[in-house]
Wavefront OBJ file of the C-alpha trace (Angstrom):
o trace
v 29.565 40.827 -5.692
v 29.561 44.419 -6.591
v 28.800 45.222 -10.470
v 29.084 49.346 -11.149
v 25.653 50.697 -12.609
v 24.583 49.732 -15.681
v 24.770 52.254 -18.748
v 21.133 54.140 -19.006
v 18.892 50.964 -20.596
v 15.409 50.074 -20.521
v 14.211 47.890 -17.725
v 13.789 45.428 -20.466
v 16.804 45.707 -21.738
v 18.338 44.738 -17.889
v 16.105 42.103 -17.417
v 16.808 39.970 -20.860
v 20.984 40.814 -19.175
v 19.384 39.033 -15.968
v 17.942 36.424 -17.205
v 21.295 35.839 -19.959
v 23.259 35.368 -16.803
v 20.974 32.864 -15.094
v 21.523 30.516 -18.405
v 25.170 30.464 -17.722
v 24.651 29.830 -14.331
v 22.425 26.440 -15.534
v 25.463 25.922 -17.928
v 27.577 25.664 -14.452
v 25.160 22.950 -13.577
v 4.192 30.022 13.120
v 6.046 32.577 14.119
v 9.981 32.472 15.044
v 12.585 34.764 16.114
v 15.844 34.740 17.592
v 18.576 36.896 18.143
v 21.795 35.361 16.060
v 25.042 37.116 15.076
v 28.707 36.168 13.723
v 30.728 33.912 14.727
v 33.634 35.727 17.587
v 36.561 34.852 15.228
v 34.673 36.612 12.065
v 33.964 39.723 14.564
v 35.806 43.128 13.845
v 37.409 42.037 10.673
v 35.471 45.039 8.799
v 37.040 47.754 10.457
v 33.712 49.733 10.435
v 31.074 50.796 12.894
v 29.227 47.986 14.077
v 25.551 48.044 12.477
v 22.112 45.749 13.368
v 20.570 44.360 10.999
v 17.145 42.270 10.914
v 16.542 39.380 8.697
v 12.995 38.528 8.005
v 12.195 35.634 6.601
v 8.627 33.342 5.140
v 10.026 30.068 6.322
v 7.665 27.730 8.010
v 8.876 25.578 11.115
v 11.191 22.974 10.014
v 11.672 23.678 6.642
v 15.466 23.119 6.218
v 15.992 25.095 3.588
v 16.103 28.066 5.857
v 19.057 26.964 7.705
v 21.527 27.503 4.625
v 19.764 30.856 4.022
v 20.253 31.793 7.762
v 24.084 30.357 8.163
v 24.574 32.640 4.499
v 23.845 35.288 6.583
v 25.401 34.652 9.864
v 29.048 34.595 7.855
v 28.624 37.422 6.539
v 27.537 39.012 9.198
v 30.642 38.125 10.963
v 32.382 39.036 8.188
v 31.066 42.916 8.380
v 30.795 42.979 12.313
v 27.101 43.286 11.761
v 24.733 42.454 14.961
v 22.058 39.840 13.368
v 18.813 39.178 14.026
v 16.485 36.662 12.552
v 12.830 36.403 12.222
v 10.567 34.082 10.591
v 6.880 33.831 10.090
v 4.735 31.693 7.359
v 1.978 33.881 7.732
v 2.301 36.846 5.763
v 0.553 39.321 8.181
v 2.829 37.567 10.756
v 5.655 38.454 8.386
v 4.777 41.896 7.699
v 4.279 42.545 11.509
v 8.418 41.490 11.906
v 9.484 43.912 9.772
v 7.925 46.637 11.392
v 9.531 44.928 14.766
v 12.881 45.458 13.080
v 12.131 49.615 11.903
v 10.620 49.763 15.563
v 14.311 48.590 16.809
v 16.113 50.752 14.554
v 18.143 48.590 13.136
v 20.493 49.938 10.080
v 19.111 47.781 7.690
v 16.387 44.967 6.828
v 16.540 41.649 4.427
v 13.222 40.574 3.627
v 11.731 37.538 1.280
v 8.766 38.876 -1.004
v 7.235 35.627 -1.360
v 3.580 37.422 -0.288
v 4.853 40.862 -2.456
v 1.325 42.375 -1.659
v 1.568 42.015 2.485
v 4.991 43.651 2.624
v 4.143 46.882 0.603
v 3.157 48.476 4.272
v 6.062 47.655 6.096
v 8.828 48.938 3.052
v 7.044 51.672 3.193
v 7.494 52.285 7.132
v 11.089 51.300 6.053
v 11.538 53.858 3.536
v 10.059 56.749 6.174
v 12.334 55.802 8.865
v 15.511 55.734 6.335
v 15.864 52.098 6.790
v 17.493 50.166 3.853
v 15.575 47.225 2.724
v 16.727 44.303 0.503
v 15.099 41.498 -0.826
v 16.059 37.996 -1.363
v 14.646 34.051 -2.542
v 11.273 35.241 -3.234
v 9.455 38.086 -5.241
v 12.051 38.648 -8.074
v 9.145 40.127 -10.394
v 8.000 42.461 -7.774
v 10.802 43.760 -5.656
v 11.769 47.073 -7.630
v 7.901 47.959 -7.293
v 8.254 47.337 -3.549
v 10.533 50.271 -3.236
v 13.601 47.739 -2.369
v 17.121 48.069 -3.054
v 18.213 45.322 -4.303
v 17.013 41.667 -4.942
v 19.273 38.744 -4.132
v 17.448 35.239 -5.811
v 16.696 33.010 -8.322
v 14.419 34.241 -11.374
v 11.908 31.531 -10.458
v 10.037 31.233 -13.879
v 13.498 30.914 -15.743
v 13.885 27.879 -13.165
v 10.546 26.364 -14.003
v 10.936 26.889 -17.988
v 14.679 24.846 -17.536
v 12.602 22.110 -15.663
v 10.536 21.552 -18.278
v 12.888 21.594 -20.682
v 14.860 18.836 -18.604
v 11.827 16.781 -18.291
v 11.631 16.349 -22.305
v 14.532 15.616 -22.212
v 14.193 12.498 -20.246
v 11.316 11.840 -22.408
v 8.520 12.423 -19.372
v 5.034 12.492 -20.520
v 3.025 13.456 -16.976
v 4.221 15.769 -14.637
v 2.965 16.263 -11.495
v 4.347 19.497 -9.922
v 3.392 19.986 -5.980
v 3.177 23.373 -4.771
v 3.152 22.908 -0.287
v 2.285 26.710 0.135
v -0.866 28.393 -2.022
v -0.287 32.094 -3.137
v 3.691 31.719 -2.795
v 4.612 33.838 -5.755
v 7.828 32.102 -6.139
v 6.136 28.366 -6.100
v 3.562 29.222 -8.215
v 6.078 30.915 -10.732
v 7.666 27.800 -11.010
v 5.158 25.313 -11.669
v 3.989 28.204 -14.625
v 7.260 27.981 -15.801
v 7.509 24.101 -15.955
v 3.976 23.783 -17.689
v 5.092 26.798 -20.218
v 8.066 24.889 -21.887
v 7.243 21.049 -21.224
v 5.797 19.113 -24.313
v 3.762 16.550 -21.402
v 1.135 17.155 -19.059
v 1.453 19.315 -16.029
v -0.797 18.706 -13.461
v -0.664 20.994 -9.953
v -0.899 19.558 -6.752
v -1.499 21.860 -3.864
v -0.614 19.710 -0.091
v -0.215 21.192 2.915
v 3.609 21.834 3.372
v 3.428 22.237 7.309
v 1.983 18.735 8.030
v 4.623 16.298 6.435
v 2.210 13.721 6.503
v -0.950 15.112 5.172
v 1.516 16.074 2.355
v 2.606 12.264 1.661
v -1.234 10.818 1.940
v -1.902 13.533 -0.912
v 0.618 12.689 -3.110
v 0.265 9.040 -2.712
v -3.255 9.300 -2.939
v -2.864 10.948 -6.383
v -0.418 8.925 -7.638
v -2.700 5.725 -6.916
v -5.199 7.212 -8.793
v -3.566 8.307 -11.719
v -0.791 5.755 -13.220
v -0.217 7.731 -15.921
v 2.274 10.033 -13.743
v 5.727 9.992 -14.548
v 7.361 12.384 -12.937
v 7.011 14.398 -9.283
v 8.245 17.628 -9.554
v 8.175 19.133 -6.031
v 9.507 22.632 -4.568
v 11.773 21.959 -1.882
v 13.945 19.050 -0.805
v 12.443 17.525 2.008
v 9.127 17.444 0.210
v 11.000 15.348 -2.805
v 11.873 12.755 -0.007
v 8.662 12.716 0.880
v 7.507 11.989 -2.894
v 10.351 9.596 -2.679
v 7.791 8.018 -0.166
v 4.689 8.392 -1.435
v 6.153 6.721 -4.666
v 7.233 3.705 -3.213
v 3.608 3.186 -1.025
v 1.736 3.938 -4.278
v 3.810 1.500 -5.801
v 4.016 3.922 -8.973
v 6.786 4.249 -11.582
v 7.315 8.006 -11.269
v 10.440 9.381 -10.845
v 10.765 12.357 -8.674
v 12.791 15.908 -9.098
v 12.972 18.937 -6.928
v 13.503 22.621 -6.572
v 16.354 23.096 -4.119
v 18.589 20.895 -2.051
v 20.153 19.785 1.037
v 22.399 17.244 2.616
v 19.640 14.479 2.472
v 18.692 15.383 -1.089
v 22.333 14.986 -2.060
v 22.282 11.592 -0.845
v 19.141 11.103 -2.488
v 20.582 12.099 -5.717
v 23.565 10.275 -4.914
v 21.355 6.936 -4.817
v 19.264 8.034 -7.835
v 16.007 8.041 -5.427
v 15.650 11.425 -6.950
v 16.564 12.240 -10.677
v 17.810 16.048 -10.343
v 17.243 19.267 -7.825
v 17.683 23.038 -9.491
v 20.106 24.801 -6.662
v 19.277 28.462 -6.280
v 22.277 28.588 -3.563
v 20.208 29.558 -0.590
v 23.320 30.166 1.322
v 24.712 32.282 -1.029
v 21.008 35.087 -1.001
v 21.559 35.232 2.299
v 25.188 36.422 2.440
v 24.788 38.888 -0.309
v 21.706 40.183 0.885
v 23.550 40.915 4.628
v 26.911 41.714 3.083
v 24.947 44.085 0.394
v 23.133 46.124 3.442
v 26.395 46.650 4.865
v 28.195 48.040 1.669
v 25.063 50.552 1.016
v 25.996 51.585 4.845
v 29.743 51.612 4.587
v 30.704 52.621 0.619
v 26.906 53.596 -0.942
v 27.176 50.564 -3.325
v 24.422 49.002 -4.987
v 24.299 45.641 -6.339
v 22.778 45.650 -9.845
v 22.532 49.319 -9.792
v 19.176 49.164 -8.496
v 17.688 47.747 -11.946
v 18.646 44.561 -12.328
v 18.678 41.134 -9.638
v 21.861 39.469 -8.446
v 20.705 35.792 -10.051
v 22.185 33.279 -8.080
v 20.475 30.214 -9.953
v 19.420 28.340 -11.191
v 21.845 25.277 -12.047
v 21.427 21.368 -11.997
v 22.694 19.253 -9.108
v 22.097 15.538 -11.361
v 24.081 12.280 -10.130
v 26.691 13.058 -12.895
v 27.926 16.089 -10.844
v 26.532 15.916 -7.209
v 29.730 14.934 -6.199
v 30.968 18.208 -6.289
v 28.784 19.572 -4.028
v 28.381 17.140 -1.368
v 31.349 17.839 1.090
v 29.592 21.635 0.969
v 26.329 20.047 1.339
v 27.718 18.141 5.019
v 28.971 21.072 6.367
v 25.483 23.512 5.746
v 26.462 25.546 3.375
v 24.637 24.186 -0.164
l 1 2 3 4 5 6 7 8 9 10 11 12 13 14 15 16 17 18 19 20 21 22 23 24 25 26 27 28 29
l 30 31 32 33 34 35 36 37 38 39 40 41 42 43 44 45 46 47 48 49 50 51 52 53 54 55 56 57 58 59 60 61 62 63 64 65 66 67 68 69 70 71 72 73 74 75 76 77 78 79 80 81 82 83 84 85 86 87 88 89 90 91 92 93 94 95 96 97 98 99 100 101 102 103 104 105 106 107 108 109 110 111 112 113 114 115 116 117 118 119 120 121 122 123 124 125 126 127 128 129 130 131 132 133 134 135 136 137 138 139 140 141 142 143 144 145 146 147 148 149 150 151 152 153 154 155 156 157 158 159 160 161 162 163 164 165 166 167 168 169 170 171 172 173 174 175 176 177 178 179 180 181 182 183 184 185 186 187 188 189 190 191 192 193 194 195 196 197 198 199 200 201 202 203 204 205 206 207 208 209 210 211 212 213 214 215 216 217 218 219 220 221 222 223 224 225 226 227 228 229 230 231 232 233 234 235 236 237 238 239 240 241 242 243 244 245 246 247 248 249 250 251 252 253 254 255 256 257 258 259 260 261 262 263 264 265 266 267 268 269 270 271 272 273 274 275 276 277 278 279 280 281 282 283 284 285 286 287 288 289 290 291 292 293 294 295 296 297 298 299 300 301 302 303 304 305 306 307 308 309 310 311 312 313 314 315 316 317 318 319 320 321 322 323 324 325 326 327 328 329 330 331 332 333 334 335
């Protein structure tokens, strides 16, 4: 995963080299903490002082998508003899208030999402005075370098959206409805922009309450009763697609239904053609790089990107034609 610094460039210059490698990768198709760390046969095999590291996290109770994000991390944590913890908290004061849990426990490093950029600006900043390494990961890929953090380990989210919409002309959609289950996530909102930026149709926004599954379906099929015209569900995160799934069949509406992200459900769900496509951003994969990249900076002084540009790791298309290839990784919590 390490790249050597980039020859002196203009941030511009590095970020049209980001976003060039996220179109080859689309070529390629509450409050929670616990204590977590390696497994015992992945313990030791660095060779290096043990280190503690925090993992802090915007994921809401239940939301699955956190579990491949978490088990990224775990391996490479016992990978690197690192002692994990994780922390989650949907609120972003709640959030904020974690990290500074973390600097408070002197841990040797911190991975943090920046999906509230604004709310974490205090707690960097804490990290940065007690010589604390922070990383960011998933969310805040247009903010992270301002946040003072080392690196950024994600998806660039508005690349993501602009693909979508240029899949949905593709299969000739006319009316998109794009659901966004948490308001002022930079990384949601960024998509739908995205989506509504390249597709010829309509793209409406539907805001539904992402912690109460079934508030969420009664809005969508609500909306889809009332307006016929919709064609396609575009939602941003798998088990909100099944729910669309759902809400599609009670409305009794035509509209097919597509999805940021996936799991092992949503591979079935592809599998069966329920729902038309997901965009993987490899959740597992942001949270092993952003534990195995705190431990490099520790052990060698390496820095991923060089500091200037993101470690993409989306988007790319999961359709029926190749979900097949990611399924077995899918059943065993890793995609």
């Amino acid at each position: 995963m390490n790249t050597p610094p980039p020859p002196p460039a203009s941030h511009r210059s590095a970020r049209v080299a980001a976003l060039a490698a996220a179109v080859c990768l689309l070529a390629a198709g509450c409050t929670a903490a616990g204590a977590t760390s390696g497994s015992k046969d992945g313990a030791g095999k660095a060779g290096t002082a043990r280190l503690k590291v925090a993992l802090v996290t915007h994921a809401s109770p239940g939301d699955t998508f956190w579990d491949l994000v978490k088990k990224g991390a775990e391996d490479a944590a016992a990978k690197d003899d690192i002692d994990l913890t994780y922390a989650n908290d949907s609120d972003a004061a709640g959030q904020a208030e974690l990290v500074r849990d973390a600097i408070r426990q002197k841990v040797d490093g911190i991975a943090v999402t920046l999906a509230k950029p604004q709310a974490m600006k205090g707690p960097i900043a804490a990290a940065k005075a007690a010589d604390t390494p922070v990383v960011g990961l998933n969310s805040g890929i247009d903010s992270w370098q301002s946040e003072g953090v080392l690196e950024f380990f994600g998806q660039d989210e508005s690349l993501a959206g602009r693909a979508v919409g240029d899949k949905l002309d593709d299969l000739k959609a006319k009316h998109a409805l794009c659901v966004i289950h948490e308001r002022g996530n930079v990384a949601l909102e960024a998509r739908c922009a995205g989506v509504k930026k390249t597709f010829d149709g309509r793209t409406e926004m539907l805001y539904v309450e992402g912690a109460d599954a079934n508030a969420s379906a009664a809005a969508i099929t609500a909306k889809l009763r009332q307006d016929p015209t919709i064609d396609e569900v575009v939602t941003m995160g798998a088990q909100f697609a099944l729910t669309a799934v759902k809400s599609v069949q009670q409305s009794g509406s035509r509209a097919h239904v597509a999805t940021f992200d996936l799991n092992q459900d949503l591979v079935k769900a592809v599998e069966s053609g329920d729902v038309q496509f997901a965009v993987d951003q490899q959740p597992y994969l942001q949270g092993y790089l952003a534990v195995d990249a705190l431990w490099l900076y520790k052990t060698n002084g390496n820095t991923s990107g060089g500091g200037v540009s993101p470690v993409l790791t989306g988007p790319a298309f999961v359709t029926k034609a190749n979900v097949a290839s990611v399924a077995s990784y899918a059943a065993r919590g890793t995609r």
